[in-house]
C-alpha positions in Angstrom: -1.5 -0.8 9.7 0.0 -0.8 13.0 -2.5 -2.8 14.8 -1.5 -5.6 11.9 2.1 -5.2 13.0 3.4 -3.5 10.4 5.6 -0.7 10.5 7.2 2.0 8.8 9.6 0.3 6.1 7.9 -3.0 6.2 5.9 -4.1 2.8 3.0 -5.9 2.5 0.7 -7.3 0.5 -2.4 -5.5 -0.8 -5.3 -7.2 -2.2 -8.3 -5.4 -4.5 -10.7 -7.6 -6.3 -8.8 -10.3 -7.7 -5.4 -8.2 -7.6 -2.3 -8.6 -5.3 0.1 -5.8 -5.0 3.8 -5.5 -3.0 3.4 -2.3 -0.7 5.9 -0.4 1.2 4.6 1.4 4.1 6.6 4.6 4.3 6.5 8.8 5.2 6.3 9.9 1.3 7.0 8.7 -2.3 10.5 9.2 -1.9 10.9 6.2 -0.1 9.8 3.6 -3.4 10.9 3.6 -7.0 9.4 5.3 -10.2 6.2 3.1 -10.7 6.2 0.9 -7.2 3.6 0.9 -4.3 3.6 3.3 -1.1 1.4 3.6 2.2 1.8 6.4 4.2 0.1 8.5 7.0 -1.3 11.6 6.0 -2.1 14.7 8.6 -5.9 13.6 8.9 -5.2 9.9 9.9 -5.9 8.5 7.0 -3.5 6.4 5.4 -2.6 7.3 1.3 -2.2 4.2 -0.9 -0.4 5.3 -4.0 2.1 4.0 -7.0 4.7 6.7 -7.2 4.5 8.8 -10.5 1.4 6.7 -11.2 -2.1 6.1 -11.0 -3.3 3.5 -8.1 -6.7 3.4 -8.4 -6.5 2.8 -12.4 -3.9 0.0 -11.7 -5.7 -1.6 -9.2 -8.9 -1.1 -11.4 -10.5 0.6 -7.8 -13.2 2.8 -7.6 -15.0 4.6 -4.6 -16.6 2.0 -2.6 -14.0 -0.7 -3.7 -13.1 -3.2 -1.0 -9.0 -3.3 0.3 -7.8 -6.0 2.1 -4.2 -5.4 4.1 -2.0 -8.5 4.4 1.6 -8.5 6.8 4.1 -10.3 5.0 5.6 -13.2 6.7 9.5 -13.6 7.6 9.7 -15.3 4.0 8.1 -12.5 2.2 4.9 -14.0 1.5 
């Protein structure tokens, strides 16, 4: 996520399939609301995609081997 310029607070855009979703990149679920999306780094450098207190992958309608796409937001939020 860094190397796309995006930081910790920043949000940005997460695409899967046909879906779009809003996605804070934070340090833990703490720092979204009940049902919203979070990024953050885990202790293996991998990066965690999750809805806090909810499912991601069944939202998103993911599986293993599904394709993600990262988009920064511009200035305007799009």
């Amino acid at each position: 996520l860094e190397r796309l310029g995006i930081r910790a607070g920043d949000r940005f855009t997460l695409e899967i399939g046909s879906r779009s979703f809003a996605v804070t990149y934070g340090t833990d679920y703490g720092d979204v609301a009940r049902g919203a999306w979070v990024a953050f780094p885990r202790a293996e450098g991998l990066v965690l995609f999750a809805i806090n207190r909810g499912n991601a992958a069944e939202a998103a309608g993911a599986d293993a081997g599904s394709t993600m796409l990262v988009r920064p937001r511009g200035p305007d939020g799009i």
